[in-house]
C-alpha positions as CSV (number, residue, x, y, z in Angstrom):
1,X,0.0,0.0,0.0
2,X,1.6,3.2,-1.6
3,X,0.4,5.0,1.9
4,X,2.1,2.5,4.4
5,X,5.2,3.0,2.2
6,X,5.7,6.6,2.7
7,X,4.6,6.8,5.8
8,X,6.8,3.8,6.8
9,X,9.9,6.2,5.2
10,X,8.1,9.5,7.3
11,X,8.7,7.4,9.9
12,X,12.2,6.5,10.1
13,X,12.7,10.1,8.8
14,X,11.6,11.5,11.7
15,X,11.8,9.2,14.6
16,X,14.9,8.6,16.6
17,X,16.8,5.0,15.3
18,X,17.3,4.3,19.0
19,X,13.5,4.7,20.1
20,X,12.8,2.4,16.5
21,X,15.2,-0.1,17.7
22,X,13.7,-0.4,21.3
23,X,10.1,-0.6,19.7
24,X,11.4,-3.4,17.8
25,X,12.3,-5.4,20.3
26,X,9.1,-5.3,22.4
27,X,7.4,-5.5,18.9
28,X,8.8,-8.9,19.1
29,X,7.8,-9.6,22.3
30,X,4.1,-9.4,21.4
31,X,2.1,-11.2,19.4
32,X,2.2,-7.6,16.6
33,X,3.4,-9.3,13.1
34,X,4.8,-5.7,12.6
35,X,7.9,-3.8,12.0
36,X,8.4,-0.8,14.3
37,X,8.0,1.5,10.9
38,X,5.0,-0.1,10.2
39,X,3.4,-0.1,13.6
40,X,4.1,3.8,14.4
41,X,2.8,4.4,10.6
42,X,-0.3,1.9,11.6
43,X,-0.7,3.9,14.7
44,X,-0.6,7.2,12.3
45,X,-3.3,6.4,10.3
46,X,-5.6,5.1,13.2
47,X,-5.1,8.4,14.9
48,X,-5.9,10.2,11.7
49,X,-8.8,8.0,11.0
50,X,-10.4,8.3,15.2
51,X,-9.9,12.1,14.8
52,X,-11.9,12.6,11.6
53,X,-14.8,10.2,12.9
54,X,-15.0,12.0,16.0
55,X,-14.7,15.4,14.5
56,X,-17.8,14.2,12.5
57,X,-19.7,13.0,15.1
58,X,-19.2,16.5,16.3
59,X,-21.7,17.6,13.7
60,X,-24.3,16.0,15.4
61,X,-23.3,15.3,19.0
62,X,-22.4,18.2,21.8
63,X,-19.1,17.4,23.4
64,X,-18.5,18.7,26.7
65,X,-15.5,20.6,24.9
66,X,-15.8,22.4,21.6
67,X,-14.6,20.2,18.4
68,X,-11.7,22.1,17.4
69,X,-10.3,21.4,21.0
70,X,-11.8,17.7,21.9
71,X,-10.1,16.6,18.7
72,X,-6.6,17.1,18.7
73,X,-6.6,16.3,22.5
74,X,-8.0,12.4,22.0
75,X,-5.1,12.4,19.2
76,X,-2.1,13.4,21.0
77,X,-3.5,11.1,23.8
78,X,-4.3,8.4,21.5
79,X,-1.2,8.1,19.6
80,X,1.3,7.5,22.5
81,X,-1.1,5.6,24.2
82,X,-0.7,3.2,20.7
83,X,3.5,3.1,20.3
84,X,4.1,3.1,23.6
85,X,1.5,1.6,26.0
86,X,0.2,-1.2,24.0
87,X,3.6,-2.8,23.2
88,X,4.7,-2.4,26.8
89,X,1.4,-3.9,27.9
90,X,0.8,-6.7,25.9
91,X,4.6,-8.0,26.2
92,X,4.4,-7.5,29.8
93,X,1.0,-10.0,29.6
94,X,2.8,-12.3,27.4
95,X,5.8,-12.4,29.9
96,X,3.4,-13.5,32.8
97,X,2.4,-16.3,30.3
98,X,5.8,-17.5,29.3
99,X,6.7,-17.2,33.6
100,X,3.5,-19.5,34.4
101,X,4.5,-21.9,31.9
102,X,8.4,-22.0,32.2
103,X,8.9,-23.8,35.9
104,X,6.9,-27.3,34.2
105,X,8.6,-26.9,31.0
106,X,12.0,-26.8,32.4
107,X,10.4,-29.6,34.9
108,X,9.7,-32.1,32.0
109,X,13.1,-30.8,30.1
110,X,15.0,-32.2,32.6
111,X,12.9,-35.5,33.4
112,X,13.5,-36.1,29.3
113,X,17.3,-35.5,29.7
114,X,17.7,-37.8,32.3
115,X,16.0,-40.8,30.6
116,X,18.6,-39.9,28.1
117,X,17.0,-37.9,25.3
118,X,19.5,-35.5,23.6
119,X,18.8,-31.8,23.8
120,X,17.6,-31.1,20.9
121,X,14.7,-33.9,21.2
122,X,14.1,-32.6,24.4
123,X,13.4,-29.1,23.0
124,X,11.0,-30.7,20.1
125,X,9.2,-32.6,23.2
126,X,8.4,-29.4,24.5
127,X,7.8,-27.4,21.4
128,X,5.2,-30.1,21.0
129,X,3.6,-29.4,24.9
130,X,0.6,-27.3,25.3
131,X,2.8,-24.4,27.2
132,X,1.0,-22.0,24.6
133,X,3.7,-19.5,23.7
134,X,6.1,-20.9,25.3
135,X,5.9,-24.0,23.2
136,X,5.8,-21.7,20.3
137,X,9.1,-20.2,21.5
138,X,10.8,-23.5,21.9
139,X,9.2,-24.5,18.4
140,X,11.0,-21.3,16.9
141,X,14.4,-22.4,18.6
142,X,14.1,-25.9,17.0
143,X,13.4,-24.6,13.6
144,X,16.9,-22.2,13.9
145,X,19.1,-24.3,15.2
146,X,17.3,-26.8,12.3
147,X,18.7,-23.7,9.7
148,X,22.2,-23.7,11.2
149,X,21.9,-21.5,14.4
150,X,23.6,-22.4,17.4
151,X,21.7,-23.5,20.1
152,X,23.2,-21.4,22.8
153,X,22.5,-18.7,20.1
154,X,18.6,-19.3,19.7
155,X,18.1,-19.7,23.1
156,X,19.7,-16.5,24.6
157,X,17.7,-14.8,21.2
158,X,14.3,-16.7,23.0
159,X,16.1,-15.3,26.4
160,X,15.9,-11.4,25.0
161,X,12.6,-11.7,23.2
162,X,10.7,-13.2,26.7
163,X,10.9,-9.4,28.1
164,X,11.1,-11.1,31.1
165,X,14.1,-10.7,33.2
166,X,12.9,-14.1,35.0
167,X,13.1,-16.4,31.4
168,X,16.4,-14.3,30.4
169,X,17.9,-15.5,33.7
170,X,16.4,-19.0,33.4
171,X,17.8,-18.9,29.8
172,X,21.3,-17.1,30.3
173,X,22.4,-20.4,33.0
174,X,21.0,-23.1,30.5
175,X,23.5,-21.2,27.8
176,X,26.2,-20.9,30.2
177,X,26.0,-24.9,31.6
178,X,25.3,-25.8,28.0
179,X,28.9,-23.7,27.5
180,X,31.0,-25.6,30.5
181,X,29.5,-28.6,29.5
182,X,27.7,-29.4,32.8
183,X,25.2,-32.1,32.9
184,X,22.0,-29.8,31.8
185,X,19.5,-32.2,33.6
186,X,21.3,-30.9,37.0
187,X,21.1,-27.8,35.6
188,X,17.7,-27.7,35.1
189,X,17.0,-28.7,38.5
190,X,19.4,-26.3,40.1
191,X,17.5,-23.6,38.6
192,X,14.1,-24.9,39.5
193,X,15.0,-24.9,42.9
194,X,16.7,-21.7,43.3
195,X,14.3,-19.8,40.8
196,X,11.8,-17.5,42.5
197,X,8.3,-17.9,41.3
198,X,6.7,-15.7,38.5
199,X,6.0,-12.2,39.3
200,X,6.9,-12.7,42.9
């Protein structure tokens, strides 16, 4: 669409790399199939779109403020409230799903290693749980290390997009037993025991 694609380039014009970057990442932690360019243009023409509607519904209904004021105060609200808030929010709810979900997975990880599963099957056995998105993660980790990642790679990438600081920690030991070549099982069950529970 010839309007996304200039105001995807208005975008990246005008907004600081940095602030792009960040949005990226949390972008990434949700469940929005969106580039930060694109979400911040998305959020553009929704703005544009709510103001029009409510400055014609100003033709027929009597805001407690005049129009011309009402307006342009519900779009300046609005518009942050879309780039900023929402990301932030719905990663934060999709952290709290991937905390609930991670003690049991890690449980059952390590109950598979010990019977002598490699890691990698151990990582498909979950990716094929019903942990809901954290299954999905694990199925994403599969399918890079599948393409030629490294696992300690895909899972500190699973680590950063969690935007939890609980799964990066969970995540970060894994890599770094993985690394000295410690027995992950006991791993596992050294962070299950000294991991504090979600949200606490």
């Amino acid at each position: 669409m010839a309007v996304m694609v200039k105001l995807s380039g208005f975008v990246k014009r005008v907004f600081p790399e940095r602030f792009l970057r960040d949005l990226d990442r949390r972008l990434e932690s949700t469940k929005i199939a969106l580039a930060a360019d694109e979400y911040v243009s998305t959020a553009i023409l929704l703005t544009v779109v709510l103001c029009i509607v409510l400055g014609v519904l100003g033709i027929f209904i009597k805001y407690p403020l005049p129009t011309f004021i009402l307006v342009p105060m519900i779009g300046i609200l609005f518009f942050p409230i879309m780039i900023i808030w929402v990301p932030k929010y719905l990663a934060g709810k999709r952290a709290e799903e991937l905390e609930v979900a991670l003690p049991d997975a890690l449980r059952q990880m390590a109950g598979t290693l010990r019977a002598g599963v490699s890691v990698d099957a151990a990582l498909e056995d979950i990716a094929k749980s019903k942990y809901g998105e954290l299954s999905k993660e694990f199925d994403r980790v599969v399918g890079e290390v599948k393409r030629g990642r490294t696992l300690e790679s895909a899972l500190l990438a699973m680590a950063r997009r969690s935007h939890s600081p609980l799964v990066e920690r969970a995540f970060n030991l894994i890599v770094e037993g993985i690394e000295r070549g410690a027995a992950l099982a006991s791993v596992l069950d050294c962070l299950l025991y000294t991991s504090p529970s979600p949200r606490d």
